[in-house]
OpenMM code with the backbone's topology and positions (N, CA, C; nanometers):
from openmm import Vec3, app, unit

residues = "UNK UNK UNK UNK UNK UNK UNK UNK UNK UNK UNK UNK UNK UNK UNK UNK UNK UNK UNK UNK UNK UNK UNK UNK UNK UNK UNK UNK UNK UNK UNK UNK UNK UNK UNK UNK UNK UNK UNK UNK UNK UNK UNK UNK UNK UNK UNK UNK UNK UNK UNK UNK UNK UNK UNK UNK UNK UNK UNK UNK UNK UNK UNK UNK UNK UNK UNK UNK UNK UNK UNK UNK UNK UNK UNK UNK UNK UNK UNK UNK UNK UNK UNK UNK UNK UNK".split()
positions = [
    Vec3(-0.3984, -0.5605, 1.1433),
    Vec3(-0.2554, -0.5578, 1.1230),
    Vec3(-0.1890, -0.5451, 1.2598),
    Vec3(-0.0830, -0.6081, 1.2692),
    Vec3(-0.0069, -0.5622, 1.3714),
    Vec3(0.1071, -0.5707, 1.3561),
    Vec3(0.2077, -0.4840, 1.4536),
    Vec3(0.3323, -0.4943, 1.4318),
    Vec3(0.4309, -0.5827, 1.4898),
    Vec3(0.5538, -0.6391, 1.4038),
    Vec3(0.6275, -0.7564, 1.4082),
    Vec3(0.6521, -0.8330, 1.5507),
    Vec3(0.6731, -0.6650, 1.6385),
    Vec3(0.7017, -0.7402, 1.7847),
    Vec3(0.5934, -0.7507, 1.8492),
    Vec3(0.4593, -0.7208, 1.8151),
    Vec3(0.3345, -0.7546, 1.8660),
    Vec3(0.2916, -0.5879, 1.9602),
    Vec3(0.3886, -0.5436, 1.9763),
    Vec3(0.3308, -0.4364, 2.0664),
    Vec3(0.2225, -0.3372, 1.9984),
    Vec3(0.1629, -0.3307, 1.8649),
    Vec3(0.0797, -0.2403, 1.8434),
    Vec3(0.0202, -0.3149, 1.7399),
    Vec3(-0.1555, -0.2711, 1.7301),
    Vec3(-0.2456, -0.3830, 1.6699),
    Vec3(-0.3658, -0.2741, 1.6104),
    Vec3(-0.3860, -0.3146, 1.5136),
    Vec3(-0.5117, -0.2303, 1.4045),
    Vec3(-0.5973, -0.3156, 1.3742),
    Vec3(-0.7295, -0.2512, 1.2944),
    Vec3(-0.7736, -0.3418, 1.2442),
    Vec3(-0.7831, -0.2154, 1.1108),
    Vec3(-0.7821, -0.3409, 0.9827),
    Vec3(-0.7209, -0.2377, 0.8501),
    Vec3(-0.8216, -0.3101, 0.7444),
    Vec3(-0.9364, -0.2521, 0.6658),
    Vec3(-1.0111, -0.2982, 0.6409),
    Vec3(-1.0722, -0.1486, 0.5368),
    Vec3(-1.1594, -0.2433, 0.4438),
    Vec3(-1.2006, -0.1191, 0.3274),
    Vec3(-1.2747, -0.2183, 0.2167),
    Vec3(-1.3178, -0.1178, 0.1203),
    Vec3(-1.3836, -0.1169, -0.0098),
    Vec3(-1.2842, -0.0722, -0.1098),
    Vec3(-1.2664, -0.1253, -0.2470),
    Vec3(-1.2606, -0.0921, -0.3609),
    Vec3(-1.3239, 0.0327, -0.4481),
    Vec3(-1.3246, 0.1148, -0.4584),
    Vec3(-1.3735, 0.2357, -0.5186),
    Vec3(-1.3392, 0.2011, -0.7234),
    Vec3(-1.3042, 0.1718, -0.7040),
    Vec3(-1.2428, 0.1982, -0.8367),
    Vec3(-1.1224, 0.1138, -0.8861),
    Vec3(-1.1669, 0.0350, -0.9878),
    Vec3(-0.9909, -0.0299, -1.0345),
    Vec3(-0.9602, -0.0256, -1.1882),
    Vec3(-0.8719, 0.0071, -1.1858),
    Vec3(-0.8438, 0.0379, -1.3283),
    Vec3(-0.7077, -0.0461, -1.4046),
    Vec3(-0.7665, -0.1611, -1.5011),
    Vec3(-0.6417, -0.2826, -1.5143),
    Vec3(-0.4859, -0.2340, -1.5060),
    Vec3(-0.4154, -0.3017, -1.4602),
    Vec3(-0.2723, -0.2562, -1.4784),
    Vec3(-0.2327, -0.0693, -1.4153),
    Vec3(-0.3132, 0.0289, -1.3552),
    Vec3(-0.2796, 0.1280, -1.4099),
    Vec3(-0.3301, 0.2469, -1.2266),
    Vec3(-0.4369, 0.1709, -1.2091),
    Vec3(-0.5280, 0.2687, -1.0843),
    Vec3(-0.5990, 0.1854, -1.0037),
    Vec3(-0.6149, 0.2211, -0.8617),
    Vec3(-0.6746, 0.1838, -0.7628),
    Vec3(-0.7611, 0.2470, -0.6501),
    Vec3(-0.8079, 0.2759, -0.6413),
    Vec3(-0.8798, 0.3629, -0.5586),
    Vec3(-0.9785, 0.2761, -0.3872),
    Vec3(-0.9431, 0.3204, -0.2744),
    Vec3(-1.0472, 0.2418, -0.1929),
    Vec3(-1.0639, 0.3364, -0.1049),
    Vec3(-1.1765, 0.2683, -0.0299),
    Vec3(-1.2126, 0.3597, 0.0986),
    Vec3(-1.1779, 0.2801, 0.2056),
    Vec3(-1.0944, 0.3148, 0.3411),
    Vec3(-1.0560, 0.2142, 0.4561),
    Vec3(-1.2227, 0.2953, 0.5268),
    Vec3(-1.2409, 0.1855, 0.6137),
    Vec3(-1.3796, 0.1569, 0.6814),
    Vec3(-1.3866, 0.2881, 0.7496),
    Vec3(-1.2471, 0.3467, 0.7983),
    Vec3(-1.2769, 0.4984, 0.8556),
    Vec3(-1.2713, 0.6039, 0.7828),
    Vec3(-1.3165, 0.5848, 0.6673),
    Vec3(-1.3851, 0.6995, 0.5650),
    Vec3(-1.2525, 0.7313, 0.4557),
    Vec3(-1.0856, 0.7341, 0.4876),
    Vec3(-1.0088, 0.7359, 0.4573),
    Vec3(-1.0080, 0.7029, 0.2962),
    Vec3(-0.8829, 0.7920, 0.2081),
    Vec3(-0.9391, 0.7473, 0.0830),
    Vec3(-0.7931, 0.6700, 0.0277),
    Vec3(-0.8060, 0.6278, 0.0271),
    Vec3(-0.5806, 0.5639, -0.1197),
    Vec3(-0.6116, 0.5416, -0.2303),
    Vec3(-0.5232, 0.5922, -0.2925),
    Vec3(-0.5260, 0.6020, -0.4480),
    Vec3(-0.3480, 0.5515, -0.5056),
    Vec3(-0.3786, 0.4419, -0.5747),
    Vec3(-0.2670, 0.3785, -0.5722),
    Vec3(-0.2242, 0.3670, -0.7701),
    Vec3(-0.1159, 0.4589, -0.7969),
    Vec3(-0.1112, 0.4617, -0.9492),
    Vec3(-0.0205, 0.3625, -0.9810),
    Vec3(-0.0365, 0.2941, -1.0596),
    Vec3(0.0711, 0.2057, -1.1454),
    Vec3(0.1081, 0.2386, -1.2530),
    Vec3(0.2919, 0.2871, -1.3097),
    Vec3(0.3387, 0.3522, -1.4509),
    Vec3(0.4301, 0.2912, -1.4894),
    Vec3(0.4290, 0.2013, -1.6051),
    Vec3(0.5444, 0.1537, -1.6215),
    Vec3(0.6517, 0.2533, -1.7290),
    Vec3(0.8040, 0.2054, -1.6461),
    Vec3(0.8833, 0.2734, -1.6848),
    Vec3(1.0274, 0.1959, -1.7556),
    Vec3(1.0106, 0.1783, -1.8327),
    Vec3(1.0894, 0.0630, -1.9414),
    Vec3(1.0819, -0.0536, -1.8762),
    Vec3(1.1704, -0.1232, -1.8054),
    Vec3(1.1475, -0.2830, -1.7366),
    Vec3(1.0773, -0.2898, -1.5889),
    Vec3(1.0582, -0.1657, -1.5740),
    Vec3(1.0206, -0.1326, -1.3837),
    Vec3(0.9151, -0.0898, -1.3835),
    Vec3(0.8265, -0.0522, -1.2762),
    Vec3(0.6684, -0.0099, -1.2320),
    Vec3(0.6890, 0.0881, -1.1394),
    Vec3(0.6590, 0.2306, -1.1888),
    Vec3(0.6708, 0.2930, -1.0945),
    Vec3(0.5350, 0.3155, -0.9658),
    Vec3(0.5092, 0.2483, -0.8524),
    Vec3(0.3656, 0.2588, -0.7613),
    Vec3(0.4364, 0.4078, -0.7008),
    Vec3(0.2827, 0.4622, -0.7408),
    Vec3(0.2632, 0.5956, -0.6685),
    Vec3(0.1261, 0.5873, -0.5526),
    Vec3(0.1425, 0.5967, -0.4140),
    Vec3(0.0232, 0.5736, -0.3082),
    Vec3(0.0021, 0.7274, -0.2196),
    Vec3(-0.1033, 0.7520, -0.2102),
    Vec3(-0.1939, 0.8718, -0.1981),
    Vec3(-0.2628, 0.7729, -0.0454),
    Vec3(-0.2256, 0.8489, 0.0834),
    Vec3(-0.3483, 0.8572, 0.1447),
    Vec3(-0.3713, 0.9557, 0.2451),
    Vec3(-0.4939, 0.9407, 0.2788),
    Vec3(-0.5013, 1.0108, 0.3774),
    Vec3(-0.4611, 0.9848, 0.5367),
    Vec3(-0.3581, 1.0844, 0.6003),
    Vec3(-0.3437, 1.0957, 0.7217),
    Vec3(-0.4481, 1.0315, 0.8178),
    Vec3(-0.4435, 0.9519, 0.9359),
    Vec3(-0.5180, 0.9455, 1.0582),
    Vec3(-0.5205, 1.0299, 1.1235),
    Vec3(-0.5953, 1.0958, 1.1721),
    Vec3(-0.5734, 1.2550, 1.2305),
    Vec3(-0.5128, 1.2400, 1.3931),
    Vec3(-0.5924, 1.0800, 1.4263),
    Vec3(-0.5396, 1.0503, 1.5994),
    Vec3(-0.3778, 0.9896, 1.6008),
    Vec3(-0.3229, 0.9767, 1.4590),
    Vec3(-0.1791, 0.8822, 1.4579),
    Vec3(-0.0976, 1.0155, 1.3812),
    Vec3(0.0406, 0.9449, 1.4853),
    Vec3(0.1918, 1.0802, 1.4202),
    Vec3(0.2030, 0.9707, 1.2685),
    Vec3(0.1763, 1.1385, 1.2114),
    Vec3(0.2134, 1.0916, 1.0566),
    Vec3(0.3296, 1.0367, 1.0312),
    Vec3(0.4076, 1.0785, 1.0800),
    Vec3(0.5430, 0.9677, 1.0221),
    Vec3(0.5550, 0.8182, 1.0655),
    Vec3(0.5016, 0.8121, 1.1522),
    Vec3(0.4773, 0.6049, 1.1569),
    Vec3(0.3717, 0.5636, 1.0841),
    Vec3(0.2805, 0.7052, 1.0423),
    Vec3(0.2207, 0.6074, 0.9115),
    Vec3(0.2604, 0.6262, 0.8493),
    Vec3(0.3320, 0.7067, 0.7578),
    Vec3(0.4367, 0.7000, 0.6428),
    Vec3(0.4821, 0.6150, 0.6404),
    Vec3(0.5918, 0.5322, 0.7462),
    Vec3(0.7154, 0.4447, 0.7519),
    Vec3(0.5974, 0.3073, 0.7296),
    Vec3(0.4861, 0.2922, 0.7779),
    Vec3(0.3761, 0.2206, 0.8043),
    Vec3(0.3505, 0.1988, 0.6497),
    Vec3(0.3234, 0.3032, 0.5540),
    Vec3(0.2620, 0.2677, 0.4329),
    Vec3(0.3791, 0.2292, 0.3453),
    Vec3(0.5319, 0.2512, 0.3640),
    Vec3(0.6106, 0.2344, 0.2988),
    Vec3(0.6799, 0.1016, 0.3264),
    Vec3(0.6353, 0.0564, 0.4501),
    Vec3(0.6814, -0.1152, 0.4769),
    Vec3(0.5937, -0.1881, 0.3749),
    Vec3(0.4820, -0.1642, 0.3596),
    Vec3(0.3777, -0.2341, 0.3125),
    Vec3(0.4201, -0.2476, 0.1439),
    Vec3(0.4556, -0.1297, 0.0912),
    Vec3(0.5409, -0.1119, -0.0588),
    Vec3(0.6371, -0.1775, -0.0371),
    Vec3(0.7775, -0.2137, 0.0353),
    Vec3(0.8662, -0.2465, 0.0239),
    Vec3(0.8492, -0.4182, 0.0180),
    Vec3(0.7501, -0.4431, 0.1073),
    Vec3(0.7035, -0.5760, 0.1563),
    Vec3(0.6665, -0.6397, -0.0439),
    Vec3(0.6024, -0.5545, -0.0497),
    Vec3(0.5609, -0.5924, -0.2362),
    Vec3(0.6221, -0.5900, -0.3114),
    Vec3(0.7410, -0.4880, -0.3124),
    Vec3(0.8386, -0.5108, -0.4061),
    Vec3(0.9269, -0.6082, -0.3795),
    Vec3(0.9566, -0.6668, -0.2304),
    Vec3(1.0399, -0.7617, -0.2116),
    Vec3(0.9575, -0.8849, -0.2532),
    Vec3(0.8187, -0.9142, -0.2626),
    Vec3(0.7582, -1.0233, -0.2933),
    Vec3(0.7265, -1.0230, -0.4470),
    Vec3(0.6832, -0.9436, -0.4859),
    Vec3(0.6756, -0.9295, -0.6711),
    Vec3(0.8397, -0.9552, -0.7110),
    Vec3(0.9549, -0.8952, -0.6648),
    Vec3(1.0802, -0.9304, -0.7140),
    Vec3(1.0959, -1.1037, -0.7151),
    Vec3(1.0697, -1.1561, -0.5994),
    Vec3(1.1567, -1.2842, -0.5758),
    Vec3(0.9890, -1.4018, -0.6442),
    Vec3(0.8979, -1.3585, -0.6504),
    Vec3(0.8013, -1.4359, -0.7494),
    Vec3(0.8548, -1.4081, -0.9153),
    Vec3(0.8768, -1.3135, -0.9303),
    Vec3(0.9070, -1.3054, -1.1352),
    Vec3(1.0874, -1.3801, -1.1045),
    Vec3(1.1315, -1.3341, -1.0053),
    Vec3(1.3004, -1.4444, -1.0640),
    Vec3(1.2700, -1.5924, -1.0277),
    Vec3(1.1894, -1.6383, -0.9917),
    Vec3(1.1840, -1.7740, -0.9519),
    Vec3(1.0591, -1.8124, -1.0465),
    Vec3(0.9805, -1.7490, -1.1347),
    Vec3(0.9214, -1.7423, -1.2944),
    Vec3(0.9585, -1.7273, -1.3684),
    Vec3(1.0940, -1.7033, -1.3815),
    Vec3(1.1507, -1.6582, -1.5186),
    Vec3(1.2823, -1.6920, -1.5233),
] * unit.nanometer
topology = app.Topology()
chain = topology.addChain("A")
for resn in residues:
    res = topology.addResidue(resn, chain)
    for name in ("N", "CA", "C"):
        topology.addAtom(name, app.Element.getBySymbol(name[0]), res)
């Protein structure tokens, strides 16, 4: 992964632990790290709930803002795929 203006670069990579249709997700990123990703639907909407673990060498709040681009990025792409399906 890297970021938009190029100045900072990862490599972001993992296993599947667990998937559960419509509902749970579970993986391991390659540095042992665990996410747990719930899916609830709530009358016409999905509520995603994401669990992970901190990098202990990175300030938690750019991975916060980091894991919450990545949600926003999905809800802006799941939104504009179902109105241009339906």
């Amino acid at each position: 992964m890297e970021a938009l203006d190029g100045s900072m670069a990862f490599d972001f990579a993992g296993k599947y632990i667990e998937i559960e249709d419509h509902s749970f997700i579970l993986k391991q990123l390659n540095d042992g790290r665990g996410v747990s990703i719930s899916f609830e639907v709530e009358g016409d909407r999905v509520k995603i709930t994401e669990v992970f673990e901190i990098e202990e060498t990175g300030n938690a709040d750019l991975q916060r803002f980091g894991w919450q681009s990545i949600l926003d990025n999905f809800k802006r792409y799941t939104e504009s795929w179902y109105s241009s399906n339906n």
